[in-house]
C-alpha positions as CSV (number, residue, x, y, z in Angstrom):
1,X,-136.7,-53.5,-150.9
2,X,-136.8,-54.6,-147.4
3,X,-140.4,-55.4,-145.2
4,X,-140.4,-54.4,-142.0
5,X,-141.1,-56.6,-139.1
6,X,-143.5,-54.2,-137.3
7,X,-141.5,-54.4,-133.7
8,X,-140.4,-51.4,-132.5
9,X,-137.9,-52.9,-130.2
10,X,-135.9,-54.5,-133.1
11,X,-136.7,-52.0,-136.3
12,X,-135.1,-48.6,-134.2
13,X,-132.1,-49.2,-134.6
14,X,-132.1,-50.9,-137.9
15,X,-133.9,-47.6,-139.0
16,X,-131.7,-45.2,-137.7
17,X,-128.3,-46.6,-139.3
18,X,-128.4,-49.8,-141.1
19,X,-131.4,-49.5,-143.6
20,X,-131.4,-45.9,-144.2
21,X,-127.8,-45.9,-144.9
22,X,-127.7,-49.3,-147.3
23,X,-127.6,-49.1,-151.0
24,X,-129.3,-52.4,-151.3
25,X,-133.0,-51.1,-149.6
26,X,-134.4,-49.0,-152.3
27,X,-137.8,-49.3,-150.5
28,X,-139.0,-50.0,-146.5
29,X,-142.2,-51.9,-146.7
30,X,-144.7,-52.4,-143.6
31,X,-147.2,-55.3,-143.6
32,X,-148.4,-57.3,-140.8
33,X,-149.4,-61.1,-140.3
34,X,-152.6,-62.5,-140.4
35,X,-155.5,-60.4,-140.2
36,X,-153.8,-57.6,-138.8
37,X,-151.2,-54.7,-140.1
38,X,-151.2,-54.2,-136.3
39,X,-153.8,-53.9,-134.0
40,X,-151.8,-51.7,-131.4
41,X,-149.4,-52.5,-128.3
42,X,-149.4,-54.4,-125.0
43,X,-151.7,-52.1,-122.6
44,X,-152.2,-54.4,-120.4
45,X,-148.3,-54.7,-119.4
46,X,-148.0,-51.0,-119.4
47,X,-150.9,-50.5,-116.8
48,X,-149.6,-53.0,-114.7
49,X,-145.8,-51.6,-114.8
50,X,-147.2,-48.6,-114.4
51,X,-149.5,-49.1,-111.1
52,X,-145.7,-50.7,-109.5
53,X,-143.9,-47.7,-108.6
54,X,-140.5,-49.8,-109.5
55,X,-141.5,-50.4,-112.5
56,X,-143.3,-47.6,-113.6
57,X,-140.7,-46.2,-115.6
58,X,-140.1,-49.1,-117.9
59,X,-144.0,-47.7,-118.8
60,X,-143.3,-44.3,-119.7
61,X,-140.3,-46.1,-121.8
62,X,-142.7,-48.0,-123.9
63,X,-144.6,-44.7,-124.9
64,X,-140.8,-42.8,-125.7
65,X,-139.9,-45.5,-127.6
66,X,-142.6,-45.8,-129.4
67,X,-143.0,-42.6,-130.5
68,X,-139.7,-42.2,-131.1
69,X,-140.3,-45.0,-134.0
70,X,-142.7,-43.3,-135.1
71,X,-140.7,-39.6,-135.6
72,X,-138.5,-41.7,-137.4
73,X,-140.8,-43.0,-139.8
74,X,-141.8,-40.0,-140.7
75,X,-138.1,-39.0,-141.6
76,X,-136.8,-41.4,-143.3
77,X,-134.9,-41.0,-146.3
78,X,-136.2,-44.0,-148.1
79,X,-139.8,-44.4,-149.5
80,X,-141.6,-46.2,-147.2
81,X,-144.9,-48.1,-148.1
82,X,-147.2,-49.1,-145.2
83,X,-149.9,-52.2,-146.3
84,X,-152.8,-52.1,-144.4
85,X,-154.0,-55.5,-145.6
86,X,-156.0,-55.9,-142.1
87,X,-156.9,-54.4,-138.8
88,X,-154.6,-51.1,-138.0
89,X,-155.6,-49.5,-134.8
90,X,-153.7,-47.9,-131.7
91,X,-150.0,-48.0,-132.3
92,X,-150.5,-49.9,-135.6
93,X,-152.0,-46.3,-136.8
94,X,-148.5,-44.5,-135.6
95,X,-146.8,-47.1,-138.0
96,X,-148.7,-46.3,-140.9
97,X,-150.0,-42.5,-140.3
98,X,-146.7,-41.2,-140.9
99,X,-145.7,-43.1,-144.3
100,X,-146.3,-41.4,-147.6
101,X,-148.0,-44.4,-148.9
102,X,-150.4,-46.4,-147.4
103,X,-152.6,-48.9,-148.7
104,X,-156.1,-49.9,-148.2
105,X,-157.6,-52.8,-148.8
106,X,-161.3,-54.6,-148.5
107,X,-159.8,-56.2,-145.1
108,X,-158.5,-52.7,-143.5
109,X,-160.4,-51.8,-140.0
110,X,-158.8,-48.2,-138.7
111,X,-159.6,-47.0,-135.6
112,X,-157.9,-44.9,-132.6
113,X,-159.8,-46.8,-130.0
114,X,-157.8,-45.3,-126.7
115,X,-160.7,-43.3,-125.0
116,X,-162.2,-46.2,-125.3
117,X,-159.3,-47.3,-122.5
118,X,-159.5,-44.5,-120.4
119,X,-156.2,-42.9,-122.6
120,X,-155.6,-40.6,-125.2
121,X,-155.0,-40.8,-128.8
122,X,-151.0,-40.9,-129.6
123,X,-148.3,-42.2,-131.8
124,X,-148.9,-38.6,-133.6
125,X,-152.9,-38.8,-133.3
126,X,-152.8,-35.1,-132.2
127,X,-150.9,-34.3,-135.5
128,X,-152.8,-36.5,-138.2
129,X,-156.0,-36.8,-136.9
130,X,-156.4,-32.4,-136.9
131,X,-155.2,-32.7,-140.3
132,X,-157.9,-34.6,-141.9
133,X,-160.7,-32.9,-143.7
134,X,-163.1,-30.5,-141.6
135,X,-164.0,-32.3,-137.8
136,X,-163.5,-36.1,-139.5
137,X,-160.4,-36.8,-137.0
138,X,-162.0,-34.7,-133.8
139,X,-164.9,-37.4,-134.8
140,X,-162.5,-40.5,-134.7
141,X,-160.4,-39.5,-131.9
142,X,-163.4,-38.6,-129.4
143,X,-165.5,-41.6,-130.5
144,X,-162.8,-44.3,-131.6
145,X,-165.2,-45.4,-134.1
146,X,-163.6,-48.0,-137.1
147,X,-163.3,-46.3,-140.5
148,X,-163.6,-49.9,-142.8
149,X,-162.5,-50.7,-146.3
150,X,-162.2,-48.1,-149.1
151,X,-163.8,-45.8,-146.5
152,X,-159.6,-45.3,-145.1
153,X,-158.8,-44.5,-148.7
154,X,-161.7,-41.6,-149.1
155,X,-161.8,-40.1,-145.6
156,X,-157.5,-39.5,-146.7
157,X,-155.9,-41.6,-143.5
158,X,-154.7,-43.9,-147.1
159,X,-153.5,-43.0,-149.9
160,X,-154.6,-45.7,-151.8
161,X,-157.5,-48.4,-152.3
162,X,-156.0,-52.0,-153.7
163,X,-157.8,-55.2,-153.7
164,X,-155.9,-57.8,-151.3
165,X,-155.3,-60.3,-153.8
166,X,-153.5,-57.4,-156.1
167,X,-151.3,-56.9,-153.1
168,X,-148.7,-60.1,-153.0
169,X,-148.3,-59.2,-157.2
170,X,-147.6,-55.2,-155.8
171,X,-144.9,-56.2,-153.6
172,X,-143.2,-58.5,-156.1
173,X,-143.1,-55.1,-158.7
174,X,-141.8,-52.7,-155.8
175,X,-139.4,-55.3,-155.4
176,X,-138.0,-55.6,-158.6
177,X,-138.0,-51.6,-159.2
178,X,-134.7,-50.9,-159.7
179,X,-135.3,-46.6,-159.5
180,X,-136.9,-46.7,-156.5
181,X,-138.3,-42.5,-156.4
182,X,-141.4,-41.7,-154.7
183,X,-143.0,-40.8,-158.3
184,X,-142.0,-44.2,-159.4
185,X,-143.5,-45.9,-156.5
186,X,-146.8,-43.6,-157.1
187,X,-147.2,-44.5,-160.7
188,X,-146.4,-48.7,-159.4
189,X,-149.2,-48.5,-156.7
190,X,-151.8,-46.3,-158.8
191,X,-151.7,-49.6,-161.2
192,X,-153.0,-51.6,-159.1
193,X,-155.9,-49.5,-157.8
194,X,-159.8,-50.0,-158.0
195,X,-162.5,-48.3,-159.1
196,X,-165.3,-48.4,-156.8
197,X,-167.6,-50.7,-157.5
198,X,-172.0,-50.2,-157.4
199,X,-172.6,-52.1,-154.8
200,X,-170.1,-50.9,-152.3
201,X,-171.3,-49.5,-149.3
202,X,-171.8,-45.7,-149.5
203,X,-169.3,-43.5,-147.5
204,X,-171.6,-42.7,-144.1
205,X,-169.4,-39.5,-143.4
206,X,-170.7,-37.3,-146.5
207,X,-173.5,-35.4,-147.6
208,X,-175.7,-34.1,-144.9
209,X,-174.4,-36.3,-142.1
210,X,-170.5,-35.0,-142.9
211,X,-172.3,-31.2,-142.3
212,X,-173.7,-32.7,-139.1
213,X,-170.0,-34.0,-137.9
214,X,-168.3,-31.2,-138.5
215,X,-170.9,-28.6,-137.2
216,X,-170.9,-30.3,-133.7
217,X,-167.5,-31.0,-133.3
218,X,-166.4,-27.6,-134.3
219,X,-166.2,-26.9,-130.9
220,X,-163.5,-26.9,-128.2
221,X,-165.6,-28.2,-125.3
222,X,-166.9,-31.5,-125.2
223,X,-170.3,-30.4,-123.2
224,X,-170.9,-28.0,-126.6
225,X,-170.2,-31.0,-128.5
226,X,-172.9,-33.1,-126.8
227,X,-175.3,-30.3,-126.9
228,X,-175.2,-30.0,-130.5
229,X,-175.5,-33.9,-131.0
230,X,-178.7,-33.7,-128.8
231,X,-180.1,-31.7,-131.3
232,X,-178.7,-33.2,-133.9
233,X,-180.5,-36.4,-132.7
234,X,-184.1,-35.1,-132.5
235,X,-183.6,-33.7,-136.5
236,X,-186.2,-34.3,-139.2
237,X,-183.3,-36.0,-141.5
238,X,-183.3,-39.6,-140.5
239,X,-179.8,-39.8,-142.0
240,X,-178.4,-37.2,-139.2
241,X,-180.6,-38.2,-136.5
242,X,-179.5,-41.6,-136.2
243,X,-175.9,-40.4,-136.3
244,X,-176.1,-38.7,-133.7
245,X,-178.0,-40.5,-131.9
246,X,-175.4,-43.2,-132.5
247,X,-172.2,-40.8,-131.8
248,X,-174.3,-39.8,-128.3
249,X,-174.4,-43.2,-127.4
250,X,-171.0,-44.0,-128.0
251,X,-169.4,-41.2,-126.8
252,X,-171.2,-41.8,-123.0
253,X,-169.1,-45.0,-123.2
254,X,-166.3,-43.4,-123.5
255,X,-164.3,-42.0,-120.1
256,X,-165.2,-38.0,-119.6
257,X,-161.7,-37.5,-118.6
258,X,-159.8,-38.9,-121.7
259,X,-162.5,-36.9,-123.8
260,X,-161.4,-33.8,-122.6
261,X,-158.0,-34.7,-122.8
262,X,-158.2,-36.2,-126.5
263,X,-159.8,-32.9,-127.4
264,X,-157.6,-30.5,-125.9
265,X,-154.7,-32.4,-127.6
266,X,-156.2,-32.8,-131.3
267,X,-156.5,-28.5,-130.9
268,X,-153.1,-28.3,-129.6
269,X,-151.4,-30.5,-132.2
270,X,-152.9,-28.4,-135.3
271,X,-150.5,-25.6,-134.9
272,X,-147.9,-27.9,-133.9
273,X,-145.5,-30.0,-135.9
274,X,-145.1,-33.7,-135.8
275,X,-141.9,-33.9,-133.2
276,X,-143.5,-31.2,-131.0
277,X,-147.0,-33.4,-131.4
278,X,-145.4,-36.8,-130.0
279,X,-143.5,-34.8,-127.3
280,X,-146.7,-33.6,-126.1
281,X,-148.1,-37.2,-126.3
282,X,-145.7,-38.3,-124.5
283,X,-146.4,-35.9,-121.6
284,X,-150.1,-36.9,-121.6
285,X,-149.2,-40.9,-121.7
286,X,-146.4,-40.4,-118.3
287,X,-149.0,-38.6,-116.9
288,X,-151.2,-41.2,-117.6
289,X,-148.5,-43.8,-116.1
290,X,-147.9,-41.9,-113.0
291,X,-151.7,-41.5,-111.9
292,X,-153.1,-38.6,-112.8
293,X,-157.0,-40.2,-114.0
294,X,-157.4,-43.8,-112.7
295,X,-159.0,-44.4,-116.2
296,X,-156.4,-45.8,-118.2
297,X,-156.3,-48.7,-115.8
298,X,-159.6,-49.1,-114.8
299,X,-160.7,-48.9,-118.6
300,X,-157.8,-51.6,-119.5
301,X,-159.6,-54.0,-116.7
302,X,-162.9,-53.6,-118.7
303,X,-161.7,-54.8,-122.3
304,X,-160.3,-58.1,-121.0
305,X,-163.0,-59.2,-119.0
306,X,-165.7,-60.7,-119.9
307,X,-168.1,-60.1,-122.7
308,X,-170.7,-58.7,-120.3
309,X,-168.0,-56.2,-119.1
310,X,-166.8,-55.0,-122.3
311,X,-169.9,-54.2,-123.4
312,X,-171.0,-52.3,-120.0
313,X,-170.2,-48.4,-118.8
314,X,-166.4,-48.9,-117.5
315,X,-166.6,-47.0,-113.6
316,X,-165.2,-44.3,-114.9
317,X,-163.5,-41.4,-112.4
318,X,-164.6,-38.5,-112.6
319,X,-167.8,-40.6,-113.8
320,X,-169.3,-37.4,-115.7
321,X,-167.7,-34.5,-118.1
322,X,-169.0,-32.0,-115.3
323,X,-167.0,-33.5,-112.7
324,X,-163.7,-33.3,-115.7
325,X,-162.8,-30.1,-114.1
326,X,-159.8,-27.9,-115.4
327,X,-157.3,-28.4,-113.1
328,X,-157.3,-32.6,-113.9
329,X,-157.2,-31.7,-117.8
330,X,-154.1,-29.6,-116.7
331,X,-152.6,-32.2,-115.3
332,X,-151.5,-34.0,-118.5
333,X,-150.5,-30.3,-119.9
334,X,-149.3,-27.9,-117.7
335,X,-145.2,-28.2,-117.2
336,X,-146.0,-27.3,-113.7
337,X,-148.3,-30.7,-112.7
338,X,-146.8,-32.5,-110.6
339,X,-147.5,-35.8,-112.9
340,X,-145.0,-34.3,-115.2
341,X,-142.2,-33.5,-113.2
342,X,-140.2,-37.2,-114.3
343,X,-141.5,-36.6,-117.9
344,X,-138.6,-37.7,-120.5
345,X,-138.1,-35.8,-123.5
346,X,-137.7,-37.7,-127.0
347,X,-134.2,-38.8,-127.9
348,X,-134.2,-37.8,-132.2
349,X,-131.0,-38.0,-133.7
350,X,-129.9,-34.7,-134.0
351,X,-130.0,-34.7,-137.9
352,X,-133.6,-35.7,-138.2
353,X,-134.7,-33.4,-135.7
354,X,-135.5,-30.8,-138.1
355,X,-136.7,-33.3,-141.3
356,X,-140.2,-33.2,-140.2
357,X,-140.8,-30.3,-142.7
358,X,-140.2,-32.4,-145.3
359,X,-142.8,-34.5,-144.2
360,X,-146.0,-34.3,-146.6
361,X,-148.3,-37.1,-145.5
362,X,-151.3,-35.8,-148.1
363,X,-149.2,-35.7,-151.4
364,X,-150.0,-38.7,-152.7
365,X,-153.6,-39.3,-151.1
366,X,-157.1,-37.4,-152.5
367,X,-157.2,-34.0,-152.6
368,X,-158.2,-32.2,-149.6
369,X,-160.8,-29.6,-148.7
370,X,-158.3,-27.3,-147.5
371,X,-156.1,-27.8,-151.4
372,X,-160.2,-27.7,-153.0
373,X,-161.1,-24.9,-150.8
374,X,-157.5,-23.1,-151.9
375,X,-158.3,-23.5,-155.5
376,X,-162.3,-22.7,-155.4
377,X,-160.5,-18.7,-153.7
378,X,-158.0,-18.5,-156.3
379,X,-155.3,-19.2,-153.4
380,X,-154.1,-22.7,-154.7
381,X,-150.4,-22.4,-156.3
382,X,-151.3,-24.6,-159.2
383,X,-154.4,-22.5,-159.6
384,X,-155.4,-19.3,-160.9
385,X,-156.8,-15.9,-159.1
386,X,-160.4,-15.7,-160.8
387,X,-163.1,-18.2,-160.2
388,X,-163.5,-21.6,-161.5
389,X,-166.5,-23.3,-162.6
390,X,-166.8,-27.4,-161.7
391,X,-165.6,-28.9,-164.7
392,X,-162.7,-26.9,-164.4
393,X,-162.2,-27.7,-161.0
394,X,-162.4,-31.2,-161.5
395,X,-160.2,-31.2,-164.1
396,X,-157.8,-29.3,-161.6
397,X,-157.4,-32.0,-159.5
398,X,-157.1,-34.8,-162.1
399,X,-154.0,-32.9,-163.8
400,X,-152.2,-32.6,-160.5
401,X,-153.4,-36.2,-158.7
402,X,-152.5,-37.4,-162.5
403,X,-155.9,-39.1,-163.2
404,X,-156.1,-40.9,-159.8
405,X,-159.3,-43.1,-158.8
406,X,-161.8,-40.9,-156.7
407,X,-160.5,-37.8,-157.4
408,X,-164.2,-36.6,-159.3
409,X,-166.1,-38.1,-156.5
410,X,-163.9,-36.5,-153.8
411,X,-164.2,-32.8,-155.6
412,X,-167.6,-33.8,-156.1
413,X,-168.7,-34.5,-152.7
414,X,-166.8,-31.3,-150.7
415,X,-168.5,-29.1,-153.7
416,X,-172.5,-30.1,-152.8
417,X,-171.5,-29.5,-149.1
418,X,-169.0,-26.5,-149.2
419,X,-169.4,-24.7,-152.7
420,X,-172.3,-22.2,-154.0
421,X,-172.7,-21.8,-157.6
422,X,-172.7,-18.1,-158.9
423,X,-173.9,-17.5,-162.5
424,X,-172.8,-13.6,-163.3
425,X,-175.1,-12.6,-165.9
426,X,-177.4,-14.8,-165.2
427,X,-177.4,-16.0,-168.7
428,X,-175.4,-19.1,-168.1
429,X,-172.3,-18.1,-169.6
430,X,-170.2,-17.2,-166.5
431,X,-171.0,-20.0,-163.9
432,X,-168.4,-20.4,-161.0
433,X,-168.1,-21.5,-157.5
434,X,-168.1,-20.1,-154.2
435,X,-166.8,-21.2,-151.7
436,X,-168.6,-21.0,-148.1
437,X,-166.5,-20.4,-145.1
438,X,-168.7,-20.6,-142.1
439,X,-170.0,-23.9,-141.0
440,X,-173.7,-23.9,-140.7
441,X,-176.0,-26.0,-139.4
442,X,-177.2,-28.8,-141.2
């Protein structure tokens, strides 16, 4: 097993040839140092090489290579475990996102904080986050709020919930593994799990409030959005009211052009695939670098200064999602914007270039709604055409996930909010589940 110093300068080219190819790394491990697995990249260098037009490009080199990383990641041919014993945000999500294990401990704080910056979520953002259940990663990526704690583990960005004083035990047993397999490495981890405990805080993104998120961010325009928190906000359900209140508020922090932008990219990069996600990233960062919003620097000034500042309204321009019109969100799209005309293209080895396909982030974490969903319709491979009650539907799960922690409370939860129950005769003896497709208001 080897652990990976999380520098992208350094690990690239140990990635691409000598550990992939040596017979003495059974297992990559990720960790960090300190309080952080990593807590994202140098901004403050890039918006300065980027605002020099000599230096500029050494900006747009710091997205390729990072995302290039990242591709990699997701390719390689040795199982790679990613602890997040800490704070993972920015381009310490990109290092994790794409591993099939990740860990969550009591000290993990995720968030994709860039519209925060005036930027755009990257480092495969667009990919992962429209992969998560229902409008959970529209939620993160708009507002860059923090997911804490188990909360990572449940909402599926990890796969797995361990107690940070099990973890320095863990690595000594991947260590010593000597048939490294990705089952082997499932059953190791899965020992070392917790079960939640009573007086852990609840999950906030369930229940009524989860039909809330995903009912107003169902949409693809960010004004529709805003118009369905405001409603949201004045509801009779304290629970939802305050959410949205809270999500209004934060999200009129937040620059109106990188809001756009983040949202046009999440939609884009659920039909895409991983390599075609970061290409289109890394269109929307050199456009970024080479001018086209003044937000990415103007929202970089506003984090390091002074406590006052960072709490305050950056001057955001365009200072209002009316004055975002569709021409500027073009910019960081269209192949005909001038912003893009110096845009690089990823450099993938040419064997890996097609690998993404084997890439199955979700195998190892909770079910999802979409695998629930599948087996609720009959559609699921492992299931069967007629309809299932919720015994049988938990059980389901547990035979396929293997008895893993929070997989009853996961099938559970999406059941109160997604599933009706049908009883045939009426009499109790036929009693199944539908599911319900349209998303209604909560």
């Amino acid at each position: 097993m080897l652990w990976m110093n999380l520098c992208w300068r350094c690990c690239v080219p140990k990635l691409k040839l000598e550990w992939s190819a040596s017979e003495l790394c059974g297992t990559i491990v990720g960790t960090g140092v300190g309080r952080a697995f990593c807590a994202g990249g140098d901004v403050a260098s890039v918006v300065e090489n980027a605002a020099n037009p000599e230096t500029r490009a050494q900006a747009v080199d710091f997205f390729k290579r990072e995302f290039e990383m990242d591709y990699i990641l997701a390719t390689l041919k040795k199982p790679y475990v990613a602890v997040l014993d800490g704070h993972t945000m920015g381009g310490g999500v990109g290092l994790a996102a794409h591993a099939p294990f990740r860990i969550a401990t009591e000290n993990t704080n995720f968030a994709m904080p860039e519209t925060k910056i005036g930027y755009c979520p990257d480092v495969g953002g667009s990919y992962f986050m429209s992969r998560l259940d229902g409008e959970v990663g529209t939620y993160l990526a708009l507002t860059g709020n923090m997911v804490k704690g188990r909360h990572v583990f449940e909402l599926g960005f990890a796969t797995h919930y361990v107690p940070s004083r099990r973890i320095p035990v863990l690595l000594d047993r991947l260590s010593a593994l000597e048939n490294a397999h990705a089952s082997v490495i499932n059953n190791t981890v899965e020992e070392f799990v917790a079960e939640r405990l009573p007086e852990e805080p609840p999950l906030v993104l369930a229940g009524d409030v989860r039909r809330a998120l995903d009912f107003a961010f169902r949409h693809n325009a960010v004004e529709k959005i805003i118009k369905d928190l405001e409603v949201l906000a004045k509801h009779t359900s304290p629970a939802i009211s305050q959410w949205a209140t809270a999500t209004l508020q934060a999200l009129h922090l937040r620059s109106p052009t990188s809001l756009k932008v983040a949202l046009k990219a999440i939609r884009q990069g659920k039909s895409m695939t991983l390599l075609q996600a970061l290409d289109m990233e890394l269109k929307i960062a050199t456009a970024y670098c080479h001018g086209a919003s003044p937000d990415f620097a103007t929202g970089v000034r506003a984090v390091l200064g002074s406590k006052e500042t960072r709490a305050a309204r950056p001057e955001w321009s365009p200072a209002t999602l009316e004055g975002v019109s569709d021409n500027i969100v073009s910019r960081f799209f269209s192949m005909t914007s001038p912003y893009l005309s110096t845009a690089p293209s990823l450099s993938i080895p040419e064997h890996l270039s097609s690998e993404v396909g084997t890439h199955k982030p979700m195998k190892y974490a909770l079910p999802t709604e979409d695998e629930i969903g599948a087996m609720v319709r009959g559609s699921h491979t492992a299931g069967g055409a007629t309809g299932v009650s919720l015994d049988e539907l938990v059980s389901s799960f547990n035979n396929i996930r293997q008895g893993k922690v929070g997989v009853k409370e996961k099938v559970l939860e999406v059941v109160r909010r997604k599933c009706e129950i049908k009883d045939n005769g009426g009499d109790g003896n036929f009693v199944w589940l539908k599911w319900k497709h349209q998303v209604d208001s909560p």
